[in-house]
Every structure is written in structure tokens, then in C-alpha cells.
C-alpha positions in Angstrom: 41.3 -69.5 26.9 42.9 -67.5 29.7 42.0 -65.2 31.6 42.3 -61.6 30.9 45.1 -59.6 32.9 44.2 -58.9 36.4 41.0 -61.0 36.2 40.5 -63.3 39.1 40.3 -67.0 38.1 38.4 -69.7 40.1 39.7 -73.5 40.0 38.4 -76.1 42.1 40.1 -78.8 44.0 39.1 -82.6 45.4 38.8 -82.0 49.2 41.1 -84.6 49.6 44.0 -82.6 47.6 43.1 -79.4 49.7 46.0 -79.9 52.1 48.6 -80.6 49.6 47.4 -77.7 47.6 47.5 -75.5 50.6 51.3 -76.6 51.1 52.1 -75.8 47.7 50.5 -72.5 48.2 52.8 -71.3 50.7 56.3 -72.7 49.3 55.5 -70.5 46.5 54.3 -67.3 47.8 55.2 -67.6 51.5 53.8 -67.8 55.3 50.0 -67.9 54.3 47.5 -65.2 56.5 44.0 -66.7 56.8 41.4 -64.4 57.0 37.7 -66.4 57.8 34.5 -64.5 56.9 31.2 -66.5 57.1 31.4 -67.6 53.1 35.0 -68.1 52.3 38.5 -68.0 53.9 41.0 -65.5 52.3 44.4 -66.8 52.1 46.8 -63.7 51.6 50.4 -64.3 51.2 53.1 -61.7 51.8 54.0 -61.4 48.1 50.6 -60.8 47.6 49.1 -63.6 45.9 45.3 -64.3 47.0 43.1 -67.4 47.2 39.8 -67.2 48.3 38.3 -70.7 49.2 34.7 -70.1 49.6 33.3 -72.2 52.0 30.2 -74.2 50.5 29.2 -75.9 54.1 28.4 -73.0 56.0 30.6 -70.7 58.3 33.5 -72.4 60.1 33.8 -73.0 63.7 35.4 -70.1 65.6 39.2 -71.7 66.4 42.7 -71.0 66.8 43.6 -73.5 63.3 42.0 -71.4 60.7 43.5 -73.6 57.8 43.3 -77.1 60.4 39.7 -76.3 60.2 39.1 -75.3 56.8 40.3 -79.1 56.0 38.3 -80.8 58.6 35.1 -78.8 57.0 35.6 -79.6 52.8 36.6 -82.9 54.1 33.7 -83.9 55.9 31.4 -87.3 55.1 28.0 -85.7 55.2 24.7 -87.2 54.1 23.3 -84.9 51.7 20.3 -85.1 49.7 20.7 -84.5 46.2 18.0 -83.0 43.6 18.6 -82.8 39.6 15.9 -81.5 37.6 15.3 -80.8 34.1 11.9 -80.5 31.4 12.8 -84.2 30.4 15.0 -86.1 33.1 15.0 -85.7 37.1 17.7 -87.9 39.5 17.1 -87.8 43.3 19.4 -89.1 45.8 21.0 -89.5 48.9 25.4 -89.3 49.8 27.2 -90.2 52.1 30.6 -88.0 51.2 31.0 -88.5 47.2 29.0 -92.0 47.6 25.7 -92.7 46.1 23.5 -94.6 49.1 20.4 -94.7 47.0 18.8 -92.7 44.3 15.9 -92.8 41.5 16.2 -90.9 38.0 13.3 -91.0 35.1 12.9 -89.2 32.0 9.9 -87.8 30.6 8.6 -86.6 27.5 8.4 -82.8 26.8 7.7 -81.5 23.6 10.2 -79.2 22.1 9.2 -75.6 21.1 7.5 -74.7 18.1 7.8 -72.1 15.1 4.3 -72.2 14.3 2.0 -69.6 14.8 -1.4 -68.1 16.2 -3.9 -70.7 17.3 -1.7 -73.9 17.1 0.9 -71.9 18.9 -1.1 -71.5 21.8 -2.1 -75.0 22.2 0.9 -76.5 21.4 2.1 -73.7 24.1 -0.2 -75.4 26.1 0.5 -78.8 25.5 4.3 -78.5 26.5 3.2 -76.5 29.6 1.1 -79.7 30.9 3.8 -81.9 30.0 6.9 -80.2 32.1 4.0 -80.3 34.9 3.7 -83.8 34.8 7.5 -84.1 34.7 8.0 -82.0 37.8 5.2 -83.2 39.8 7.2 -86.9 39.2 10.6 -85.7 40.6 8.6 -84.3 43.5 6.8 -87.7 43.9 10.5 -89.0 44.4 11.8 -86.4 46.5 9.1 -87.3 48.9 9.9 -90.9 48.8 13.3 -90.8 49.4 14.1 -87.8 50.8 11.6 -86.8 53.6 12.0 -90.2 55.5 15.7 -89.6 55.7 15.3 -85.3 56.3 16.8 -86.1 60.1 19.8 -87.1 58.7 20.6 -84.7 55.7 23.1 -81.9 56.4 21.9 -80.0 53.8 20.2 -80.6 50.0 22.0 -79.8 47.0 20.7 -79.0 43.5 21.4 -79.2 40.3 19.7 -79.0 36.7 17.6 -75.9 36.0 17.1 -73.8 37.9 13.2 -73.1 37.4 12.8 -76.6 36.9 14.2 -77.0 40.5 11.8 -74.3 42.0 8.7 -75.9 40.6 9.8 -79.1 42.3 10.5 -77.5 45.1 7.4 -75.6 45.1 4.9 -78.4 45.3 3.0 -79.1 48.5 4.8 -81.3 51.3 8.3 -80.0 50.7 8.8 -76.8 52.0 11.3 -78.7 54.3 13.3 -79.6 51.6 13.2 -76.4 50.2 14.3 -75.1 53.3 17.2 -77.7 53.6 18.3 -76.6 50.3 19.6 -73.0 51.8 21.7 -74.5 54.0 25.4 -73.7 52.8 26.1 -71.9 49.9 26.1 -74.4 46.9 25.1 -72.9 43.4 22.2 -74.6 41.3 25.1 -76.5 39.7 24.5 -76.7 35.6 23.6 -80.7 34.6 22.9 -81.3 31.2 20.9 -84.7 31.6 20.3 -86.3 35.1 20.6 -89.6 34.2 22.4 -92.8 36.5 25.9 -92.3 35.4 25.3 -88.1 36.1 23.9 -89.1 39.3 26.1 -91.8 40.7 29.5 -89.1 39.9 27.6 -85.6 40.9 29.2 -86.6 44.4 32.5 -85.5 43.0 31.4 -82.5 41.7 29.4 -80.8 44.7 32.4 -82.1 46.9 35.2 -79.8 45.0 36.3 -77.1 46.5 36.2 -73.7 44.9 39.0 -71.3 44.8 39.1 -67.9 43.8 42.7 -66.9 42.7 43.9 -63.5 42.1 46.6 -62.7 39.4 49.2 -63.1 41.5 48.3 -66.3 42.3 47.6 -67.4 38.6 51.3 -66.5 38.0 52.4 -69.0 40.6 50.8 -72.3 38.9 48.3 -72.7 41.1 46.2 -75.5 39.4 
């Protein structure tokens, strides 16, 4: 579906494709103005097309190249840690850019909900509750493996799954240095619908893209 009239629209780009993209940008609308605050760059253009790349890494360095920099920074190799958790399935791992060094997924069994009522309810209630423990406390078991001997060399720890299930695991004892890794930058809980191998071995790709915020004006140009 489209977006509504004058609703902004965010795509997102492969970080190699960001200087191409930023090319394109300006044949269409003209001489681009870059504008750096600490979470995004504003690119304005004179016709008055907007893209706002929001800048997932951190602030850039303070420089003359604005745009040169912008590049260097989505385009980085870093080693980043990565934790996926839901009720029934966790993936932990370690990147170097979009590739998968080494990484551990497991599944777990979690009752689903109930209709029933009163009594049963509760211990059923119960039942499920001790399960999604036992499920969490195992993803933190593998974050400690195979993340804290290699904390010196993450840039930062991105998550992904949901998002209570990813404070609960970040909550248990030993890893408030992972959860305090995991503020670094300004990446989303990103929405993973089963942390399994394959998930895990192509979420490089998708906490790599860059996001872009486009205005209407933009949208009317064919930015894609």
C-alpha cells in the first residue's frame, strides 16, 4: 500500500549501494546539503526533497566530508555480537560485517496459552511461566559462552526477537556488560519471527541496511 499524502516513508538500502543511491539522489533533486545531528544526517536538496539516513552506529566523526564519512561509517566491517530471543527459539552470534563467525541457536518448548479457567488456569499459567524461564536462562547460558570471551572485540550488540524476551536474557546475572553493549548505537529490537540457523546466518544483512527516511518530495522522485 502507499503511503498517505505527505506521510514520510522509510526504505532501507545495502551499505554497499549507499553511494550510488546518494548519486542518484542528487541528479534528481540537485546539489545535496548535509546536515549531521548525533542520530541521522539530513540530506536537503534545493527542490526540497528530504532524506534522512539515521545513523545506526553512533554519531559521526566531526569532518569536512559529511557524505565521505557517512559511507565510511554504514560501510564499516565491525564485530558485532548478535542476540535473537523468543519463548521457543534463541540464536546467539558473533559478525564480522554481514558474516556469521560463529553462532549457537536452540529451541525450547513453551506451552501455548490456554482458554481454560480458574484453578487449571493458574497452574497452567504457572507451568508456561517456568518453561519461558528455562528457555531464557539457556540463551543467557550461550550468551555467556560466546559472547563475553570475545566482549573486547564487539563494537556493539544487536538484538532482535522480543523484546521482553530479550530483557529477561539480558537481565540475568553476569551480563550487565552485554546489556550495556547493547546501547551502543541506535539499532531497534529488530522483529524475528523464529531464530533459527538460516535466520541467523542472513540477520547480518538485515542489521547492516541502512535506513532512510524520505519526505514526499523525495517519494515523488523514485527514490527506492
Amino acid at each position: 500500500m502507499a503511503p498517505a499524502s505527505g506521510q514520510p516513508r522509510t526504505i532501507r538500502v545495502d551499505p554497499a549501494r549507499l553511494p550510488g543511491w546518494l548519486e542518484r539522489f542528487a541528479a534528481r533533486h540537485g546539489e545535496i546539503d548535509a546536515q549531521v545531528a548525533p542520530e541521522a544526517v539530513r540530506c536537503l536538496a534545493p527542490d526540497g526533497a528530504e532524506a534522512e539516513i539515521l545513523l545506526r552506529w553512533g554519531p559521526l566523526p566531526a569532518g569536512s566530508d559529511p557524505l565521505g564519512d557517512l559511507v565510511d561509517a554504514v560501510g564499516r566491517e565491525r564485530t558485532v555480537g548478535v542476540l535473537l530471543v523468543r519463548r521457543k527459539a534463541h540464536a546467539v552470534g558473533v559478525f564480522q560485517g554481514s558474516r556469521l563467525l560463529l553462532g549457537r541457536h536452540d529451541s525450547h518448548y513453551v506451552q501455548g496459552r490456554t482458554k481454560a479457567g480458574g484453578w487449571s488456569q493458574q497452574r497452567y499459567a504457572r507451568r508456561r511461566s517456568n518453561q519461558a524461564d528455562r528457555a531464557f536462562a539457556e540463551a543467557a547460558a550461550d550468551a555467556r559462552e560466546l559472547l563475553l570471551p570475545r566482549l573486547d572485540e564487539l563494537a556493539g550488540l544487536v538484538l532482535g526477537g522480543d523484546g521482553a524476551g530479550v530483557r529477561a536474557v539480558l537481565g540475568e546475572p553476569g551480563l550487565e556488560s552485554l546489556a550495556r553493549l547493547a546501547e551502543i548505537g541506535n539499532h531497534p529490537v529488530y522483529p524475528v519471527a523464529d531464530p533459527n540457523r538460516g535466520v541467523l546466518e542472513g540477520f547480518g544483512q538485515v542489521f547492516r541496511t541502512v535506513p532512510i527516511r524520505l519526505n514526499e518530495l523525495a517519494q515523488a522522485g523514485g527514490e527506492r
